[in-house]
N, C-alpha and C positions, 0 to 999 in steps of 0.2 A: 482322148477318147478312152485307154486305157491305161490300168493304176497299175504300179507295180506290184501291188498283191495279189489283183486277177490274176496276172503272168503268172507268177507262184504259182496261185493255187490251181490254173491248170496244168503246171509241171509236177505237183503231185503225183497225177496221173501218171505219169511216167516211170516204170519202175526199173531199177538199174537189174538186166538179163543174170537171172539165176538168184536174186534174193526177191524178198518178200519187200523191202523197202524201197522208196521212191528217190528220185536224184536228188529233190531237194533235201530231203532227212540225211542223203548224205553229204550233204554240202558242197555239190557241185557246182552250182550254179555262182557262177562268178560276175556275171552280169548283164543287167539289161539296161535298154535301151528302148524308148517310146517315142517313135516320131508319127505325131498326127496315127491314121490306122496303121502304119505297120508294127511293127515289133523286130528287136533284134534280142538274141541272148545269145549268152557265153558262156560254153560251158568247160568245164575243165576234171580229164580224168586221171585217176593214179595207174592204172592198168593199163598198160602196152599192148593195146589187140584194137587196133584200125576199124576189127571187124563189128567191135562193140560200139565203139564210137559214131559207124555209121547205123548202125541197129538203133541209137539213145538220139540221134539228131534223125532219124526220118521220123521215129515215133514223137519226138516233140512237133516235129511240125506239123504232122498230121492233129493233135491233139489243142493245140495252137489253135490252127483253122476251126476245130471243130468246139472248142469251146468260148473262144472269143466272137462272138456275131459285129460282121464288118470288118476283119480282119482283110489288108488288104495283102501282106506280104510278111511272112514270118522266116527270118533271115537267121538262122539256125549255125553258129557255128563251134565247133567240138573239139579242143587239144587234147590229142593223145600221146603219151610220154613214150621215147625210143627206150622197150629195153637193153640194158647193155647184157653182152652174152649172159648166161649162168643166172639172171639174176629173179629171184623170185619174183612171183606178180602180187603186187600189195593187193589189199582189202582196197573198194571203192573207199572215196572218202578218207581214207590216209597218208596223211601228209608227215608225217614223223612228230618227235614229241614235242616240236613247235605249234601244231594244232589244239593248242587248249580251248577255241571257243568256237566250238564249229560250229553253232547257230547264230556265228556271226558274218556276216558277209566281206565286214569289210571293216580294217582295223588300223583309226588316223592315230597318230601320235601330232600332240602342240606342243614343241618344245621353244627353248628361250636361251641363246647364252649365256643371258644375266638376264637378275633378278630386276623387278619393278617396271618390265615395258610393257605391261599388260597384256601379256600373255594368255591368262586365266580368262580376262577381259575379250579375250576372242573365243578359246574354245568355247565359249559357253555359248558365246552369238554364232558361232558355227552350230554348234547344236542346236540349238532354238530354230536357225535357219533351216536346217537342213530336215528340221521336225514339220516345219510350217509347208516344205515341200510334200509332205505327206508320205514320209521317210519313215522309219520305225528306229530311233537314236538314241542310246545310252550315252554316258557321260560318265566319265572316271577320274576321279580326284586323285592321283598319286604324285601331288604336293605334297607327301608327308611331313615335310617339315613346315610348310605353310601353306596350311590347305585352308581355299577361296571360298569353297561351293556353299559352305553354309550359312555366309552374308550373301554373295551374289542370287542364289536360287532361295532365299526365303525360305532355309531350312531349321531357322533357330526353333520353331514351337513344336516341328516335329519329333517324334520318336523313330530310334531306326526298329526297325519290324525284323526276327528271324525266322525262320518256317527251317524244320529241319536240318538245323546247322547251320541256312544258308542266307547271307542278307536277300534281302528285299528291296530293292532299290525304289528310292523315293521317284512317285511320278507326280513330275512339276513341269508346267509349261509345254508339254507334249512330251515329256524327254523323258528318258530313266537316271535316274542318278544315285551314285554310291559316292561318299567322299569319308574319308579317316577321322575329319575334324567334328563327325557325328559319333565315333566311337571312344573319343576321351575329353576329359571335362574340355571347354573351350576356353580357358585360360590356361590350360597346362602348356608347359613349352614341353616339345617333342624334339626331346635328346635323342638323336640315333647313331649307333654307329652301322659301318656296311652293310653286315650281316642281317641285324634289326631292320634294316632298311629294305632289305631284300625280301626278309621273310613277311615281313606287313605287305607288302608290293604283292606277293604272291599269293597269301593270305584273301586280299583284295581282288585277284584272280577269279580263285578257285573257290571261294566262297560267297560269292554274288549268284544269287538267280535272275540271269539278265533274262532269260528266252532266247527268242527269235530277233535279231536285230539286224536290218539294213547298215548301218553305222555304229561303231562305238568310237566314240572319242575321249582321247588321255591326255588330260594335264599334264604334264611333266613336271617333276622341280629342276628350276634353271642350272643352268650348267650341262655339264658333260661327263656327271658322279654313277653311281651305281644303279639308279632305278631307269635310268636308259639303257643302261646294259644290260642288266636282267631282262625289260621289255624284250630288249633284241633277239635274247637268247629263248624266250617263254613263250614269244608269241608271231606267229604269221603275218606280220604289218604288209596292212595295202603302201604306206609310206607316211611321212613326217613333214610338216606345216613348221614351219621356221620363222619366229615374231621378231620383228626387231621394231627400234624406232630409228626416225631419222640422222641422229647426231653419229661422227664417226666413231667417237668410244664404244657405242652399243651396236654396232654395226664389225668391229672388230672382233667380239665375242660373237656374233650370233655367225660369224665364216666357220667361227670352232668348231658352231653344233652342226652346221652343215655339214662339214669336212667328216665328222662324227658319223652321222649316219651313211652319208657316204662310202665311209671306211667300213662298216657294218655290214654294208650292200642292200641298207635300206633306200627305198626311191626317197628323193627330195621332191615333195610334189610343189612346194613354190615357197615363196616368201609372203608375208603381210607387214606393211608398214601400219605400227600403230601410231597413235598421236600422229597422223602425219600433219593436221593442224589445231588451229581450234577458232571452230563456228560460233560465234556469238547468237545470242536468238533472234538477231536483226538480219540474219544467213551472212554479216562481212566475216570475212577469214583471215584468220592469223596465222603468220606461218611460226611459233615459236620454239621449236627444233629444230629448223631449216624444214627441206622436204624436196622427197624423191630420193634421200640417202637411198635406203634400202630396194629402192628399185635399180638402182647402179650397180646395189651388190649384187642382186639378183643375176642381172646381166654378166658380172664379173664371173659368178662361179657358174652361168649355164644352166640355171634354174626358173623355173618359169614364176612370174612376178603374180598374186593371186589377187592386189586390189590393197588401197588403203583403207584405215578408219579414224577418224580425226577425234576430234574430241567435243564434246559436247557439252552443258550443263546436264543435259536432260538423262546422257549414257553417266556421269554421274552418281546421277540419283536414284537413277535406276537398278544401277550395278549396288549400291548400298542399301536400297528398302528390297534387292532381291526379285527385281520384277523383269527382266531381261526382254520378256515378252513388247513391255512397252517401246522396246529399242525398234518396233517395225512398224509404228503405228502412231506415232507421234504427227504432228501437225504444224508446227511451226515451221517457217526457211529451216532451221538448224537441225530438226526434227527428220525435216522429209531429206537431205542431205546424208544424213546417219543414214535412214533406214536404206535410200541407194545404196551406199556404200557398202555396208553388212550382206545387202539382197547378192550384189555384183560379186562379192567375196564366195559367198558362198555358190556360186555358180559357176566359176571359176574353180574354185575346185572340183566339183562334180565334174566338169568337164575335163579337168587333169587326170583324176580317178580314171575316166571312161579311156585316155590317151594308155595312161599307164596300163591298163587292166589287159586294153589290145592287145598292145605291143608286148606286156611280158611275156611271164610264164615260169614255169620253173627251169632248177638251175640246168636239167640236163634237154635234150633234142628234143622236139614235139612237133605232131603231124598236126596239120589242122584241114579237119572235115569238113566243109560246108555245104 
């Protein structure tokens, strides 16, 4: 009945007590939830005053009520951070200098233990997925050393676009996309050491004009090297998507990247088993990895499993003429099978997001107003 951007855009109206600015501009808003007419949102403050919190969540819901028509119940609820003695009260919207993209809601990292399980092969169908939801979803290529996006998203005939210093991200397939491998020739190998590595990662940051975005999603390159740790350290991650495939060598390293972000005190929002088979276009299935590895591991480290995606002719072909989009819409047994698969994955995460978003918070004490 209602979109996520209506919600927005009548939280606009809300303006955080004592400035001239709205909660969303300051990026508080942490999330919603649309079931049939109600609505739920969450919001989340840097300032320790109870009294604000209840002042920002009666005005939301009043304004809820009165701009949504049908609105049957607007479930409002507002964490407020304990100050500890002595300690000054931040600015709305300051989260320390992990906040680099606070027009963004909400920030996945796809990482890999090793290289070639198709890793790229998912974020991209998570993005697409999560665009088709009618998401607002960037996509960020920090494969620098072997970046995907410009065979999979059908970026070879394009030019990248700058506008005042700042890329332009390619819009393909409903998504926003920036990838590296549009900024040096496409046969050049990209020699990095750390630092290189770091500073292009960041570079990649701070110089994209993404906007407003419900989602950004980050490739990673596989392993557990330096542009995860910078990640770690640059930016406010919602949490990290862990690809493995079935067999137990690739299931050994992908515990690593877990255990990795873990150690970070990034959330682990699940696993995806890729290749977990392959569909002939007749829809019989081959199990050619085994299969269900990766949901065992899952189970092993206490992380929630988000779905497999098998293999296809069609995901293929698609992934190489750069058409990602056809990965939802195809027709054959083998076709409608993918496009489940991808659908399931992707909702699944959205719902770990929603689990996670609940239940956290930041690192110190918080009231919650409702």
């Amino acid at each position: 009945m209602f979109t996520q951007e209506a919600v927005l855009n009548a939280l606009r109206q809300v303006k955080y007590p004592g400035y001239s600015r709205d909660i969303v501009s300051f990026g508080l808003i942490k999330d919603i939830q649309i079931d049939g007419p109600a609505v739920g949102v969450l919001i989340e403050l840097t300032s320790p005053s109870p009294e604000v919190g209840e002042k920002i969540a009666e005005t939301a819901r009043l304004i809820l009520r009165n701009e949504l028509p049908g609105l049957s119940d607007a479930h409002v609820q507002v964490r407020v951070p304990q100050a500890a003695p002595g300690a000054p009260t931040p600015a709305p919207g300051a989260t320390g200098a992990r906040n680099r993209l606070p027009h963004i809601r909400r920030v996945i990292a796809v990482a890999s233990g090793k290289g070639g399980v198709g890793k790229s092969t998912v974020a991209v169908n998570l993005a697409v997925g999560l665009a088709r939801k009618g998401y607002a979803v960037g996509l960020l290529d920090a494969d620098i050393y072997g970046p995907s996006l410009p065979t999979m998203l059908g970026l070879a005939p394009l030019e990248q676009a700058v506008h005042e210093g700042h890329l332009v991200p390619f819009a393909v397939h409903g998504i926003k996309a920036v990838t590296i491998g549009k900024l040096v020739d496409a046969e050049r190998p990209l020699i990095w050491r750390g630092p290189m590595a770091h500073g292009a990662f960041k570079q990649l940051l701070d110089q994209t004009h993404w906007g407003t975005l419900d989602y950004l999603i980050i490739d990673l390159p596989p392993g557990t090297g330096d542009i995860a740790l910078t990640m770690a350290q640059q930016l406010q991650l919602t949490g990290a998507v862990v690809v493995c495939t079935p067999q137990k060598v690739a299931q050994d390293d992908a515990v690593r990247a877990a255990r990795m972000f873990q150690q970070l005190g990034i959330s682990v929002l699940g696993v995806v088993e890729n290749m977990s088979s392959f569909i002939a276009d007749d829809g019989k299935e081959y199990d050619l990895f085994g299969k269900g590895g990766a949901q065992m591991m899952a189970q092993r480290l206490g992380v929630p499993f988000l779905g497999d995606v098998p293999i296809t002719m069609s995901l293929r072909i698609n992934s190489d003429s750069g058409n990602p989009s056809a990965n939802f819409t195809g027709t054959s047994a083998s076709d409608q099978r993918l496009a489940r698969s991808l659908e399931a994955m992707v909702g699944s995460l959205t719902s770990q997001i929603a689990l996670t978003t609940l239940r956290g918070g930041t690192a110190r004490p918080t009231l919650n107003i409702s």
